[in-house]
C-alpha positions in Angstrom: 17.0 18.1 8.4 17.3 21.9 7.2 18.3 20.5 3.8 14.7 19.0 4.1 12.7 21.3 6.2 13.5 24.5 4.4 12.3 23.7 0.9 9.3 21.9 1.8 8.3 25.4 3.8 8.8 27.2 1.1 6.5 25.1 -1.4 4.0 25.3 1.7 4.2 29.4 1.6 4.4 29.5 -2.4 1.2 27.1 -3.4 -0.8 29.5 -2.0 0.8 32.5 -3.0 0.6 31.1 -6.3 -3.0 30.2 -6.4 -3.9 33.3 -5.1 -3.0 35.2 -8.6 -5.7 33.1 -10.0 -8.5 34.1 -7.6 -8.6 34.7 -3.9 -8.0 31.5 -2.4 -6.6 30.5 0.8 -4.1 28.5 2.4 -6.6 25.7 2.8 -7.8 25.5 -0.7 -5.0 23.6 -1.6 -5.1 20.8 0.4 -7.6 18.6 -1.0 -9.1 15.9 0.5 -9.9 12.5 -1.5 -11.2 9.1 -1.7 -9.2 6.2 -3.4 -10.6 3.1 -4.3 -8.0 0.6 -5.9 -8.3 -3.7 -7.3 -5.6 -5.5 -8.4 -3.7 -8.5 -8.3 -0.1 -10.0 -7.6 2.3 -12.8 -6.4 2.9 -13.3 -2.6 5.6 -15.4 -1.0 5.3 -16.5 2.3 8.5 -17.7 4.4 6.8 -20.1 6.4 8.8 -22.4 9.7 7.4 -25.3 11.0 9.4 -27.6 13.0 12.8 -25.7 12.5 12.3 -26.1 9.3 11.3 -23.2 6.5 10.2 -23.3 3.1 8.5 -20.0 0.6 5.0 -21.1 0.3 3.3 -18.8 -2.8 0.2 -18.2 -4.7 -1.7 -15.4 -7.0 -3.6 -13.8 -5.0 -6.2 -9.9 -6.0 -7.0 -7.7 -3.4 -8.7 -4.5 -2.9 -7.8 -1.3 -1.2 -9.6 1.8 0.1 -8.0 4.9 1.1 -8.8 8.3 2.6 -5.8 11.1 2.0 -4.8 14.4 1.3 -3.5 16.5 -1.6 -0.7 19.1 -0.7 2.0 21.3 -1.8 0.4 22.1 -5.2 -1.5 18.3 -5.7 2.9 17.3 -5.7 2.6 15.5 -2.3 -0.5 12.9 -0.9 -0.8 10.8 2.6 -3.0 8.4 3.2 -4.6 6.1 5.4 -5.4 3.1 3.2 -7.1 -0.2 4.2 -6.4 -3.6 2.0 -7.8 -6.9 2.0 -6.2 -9.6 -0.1 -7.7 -13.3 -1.0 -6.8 -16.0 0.6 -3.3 -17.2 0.2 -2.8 -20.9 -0.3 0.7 -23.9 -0.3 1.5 -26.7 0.8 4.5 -28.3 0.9 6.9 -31.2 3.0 8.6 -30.2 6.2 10.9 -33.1 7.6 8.2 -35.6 6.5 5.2 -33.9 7.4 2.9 -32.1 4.8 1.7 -29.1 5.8 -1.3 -27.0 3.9 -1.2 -23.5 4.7 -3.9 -20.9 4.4 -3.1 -17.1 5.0 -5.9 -14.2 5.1 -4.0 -11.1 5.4 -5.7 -7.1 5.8 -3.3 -4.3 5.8 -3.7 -0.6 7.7 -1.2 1.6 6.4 -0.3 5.5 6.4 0.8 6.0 2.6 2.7 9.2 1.7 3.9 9.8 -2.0 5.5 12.0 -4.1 4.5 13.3 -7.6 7.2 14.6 -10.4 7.4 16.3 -13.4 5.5 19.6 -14.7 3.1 17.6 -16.8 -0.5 19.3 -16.0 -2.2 15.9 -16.7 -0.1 12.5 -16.7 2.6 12.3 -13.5 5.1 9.6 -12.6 4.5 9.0 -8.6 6.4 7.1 -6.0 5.7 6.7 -2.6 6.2 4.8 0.5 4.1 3.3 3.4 3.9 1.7 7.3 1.7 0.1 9.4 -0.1 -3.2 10.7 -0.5 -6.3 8.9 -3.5 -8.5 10.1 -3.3 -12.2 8.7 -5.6 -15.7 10.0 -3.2 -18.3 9.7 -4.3 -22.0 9.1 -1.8 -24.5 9.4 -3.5 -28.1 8.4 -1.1 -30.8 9.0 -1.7 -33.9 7.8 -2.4 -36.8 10.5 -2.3 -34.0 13.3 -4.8 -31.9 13.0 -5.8 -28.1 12.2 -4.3 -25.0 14.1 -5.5 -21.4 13.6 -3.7 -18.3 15.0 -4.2 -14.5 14.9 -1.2 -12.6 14.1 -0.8 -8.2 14.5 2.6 -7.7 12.7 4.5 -4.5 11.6 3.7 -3.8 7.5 5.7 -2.2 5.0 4.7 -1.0 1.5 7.1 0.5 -1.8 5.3 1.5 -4.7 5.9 3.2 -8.2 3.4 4.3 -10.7 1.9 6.7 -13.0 -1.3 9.3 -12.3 -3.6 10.8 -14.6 -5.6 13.6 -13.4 -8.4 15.4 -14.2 -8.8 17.6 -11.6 -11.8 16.0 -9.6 -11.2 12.7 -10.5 -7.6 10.6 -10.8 -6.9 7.6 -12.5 -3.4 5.8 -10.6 -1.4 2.6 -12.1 0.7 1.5 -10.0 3.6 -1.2 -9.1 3.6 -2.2 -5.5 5.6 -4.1 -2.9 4.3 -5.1 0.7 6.0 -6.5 3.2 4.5 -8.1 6.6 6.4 -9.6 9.4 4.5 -12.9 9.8 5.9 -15.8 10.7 9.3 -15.4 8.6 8.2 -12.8 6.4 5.5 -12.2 3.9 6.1 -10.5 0.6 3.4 -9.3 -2.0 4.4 -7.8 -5.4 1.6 -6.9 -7.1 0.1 -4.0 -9.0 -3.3 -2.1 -9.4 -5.6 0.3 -11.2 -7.4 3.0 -8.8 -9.5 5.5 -9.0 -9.5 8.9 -6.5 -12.3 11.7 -6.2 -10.9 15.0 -4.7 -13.7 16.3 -2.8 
């Protein structure tokens, strides 16, 4: 924990020792607040078990996401809080003789935190990793039986890896991402997107 603790002090002490050469700037002036907005669109696979019995129901799917986070240690380190809502995700398939159509609506809450590398003033590789709560309306439609809707509130999980380009006020972010929600026997989304973020 040292190993960890010590360095990240000392970039906390030094980005505002540094900016202060350039003009008389506080502590405070360099964490900048921002506002992300984000589309894209990717693959899920849901696990899903009916009967005993479980089969990967999948689809293409585009979502959205909005995010409200801060820029620290020298614009090298975000969090977030970042909503996402994702279209509907529709299968079907056979479970021991029964068909079963499946829809999914699935919103994600998540606290975001990423890391920025390289010296490069403009263009930055980025990963960064996220947890939180998975929201998902699932409608299981079973032929001959009927229609059954159920909330679920599941742990969420999100990996991502992309590239920023920023121009001070305003940042442009590709990025590669994989999210994870514990619903029914797992949900997996891989999927990337093109955002935007305003530093305030």
């Amino acid at each position: 924990m040292k190993k960890v603790a010590i360095p990240v002090l000392a970039a906390i002490v030094a980005c505002p020792a540094m900016a202060g050469q350039h003009g008389n700037m506080s502590f405070w002036d360099t964490i900048n607040p921002y506002m992300g907005l984000r589309v894209g669109a990717g693959y899920t696979n849901h696990n899903y078990s009916y009967n005993d019995k479980k089969k990967s129901l999948t689809d293409e799917e585009m979502h959205g996401r909005v995010a409200l986070g801060l820029s620290m240690l020298c614009n090298k380190a975000r969090t977030e809080v970042e909503w996402s809502i994702f279209t509907k995700i529709r299968d079907d398939s056979t479970f021991a003789g029964d068909r079963v159509k499946v829809d999914t609506k699935l919103q994600t809450l998540l606290m975001n935190s990423y890391m920025e590398f390289g010296d490069y003033s403009m263009v930055r590789p980025f990963v960064g990793l996220g947890a939180g709560v998975a929201f998902a309306d699932v409608s299981r439609d079973v032929v001959g039986v009927g229609i059954k809707n159920h909330d679920q509130t599941r742990f969420a999980a999100m990996g991502t890896m992309g590239v920023t380009i920023d121009w001070r006020v305003f940042a442009v972010d590709m990025a590669f991402r994989y999210t994870y929600a514990d619903i029914n026997s797992g949900l997996h989304n891989f999927g990337g997107d093109v955002g935007i973020r305003y530093m305030f």
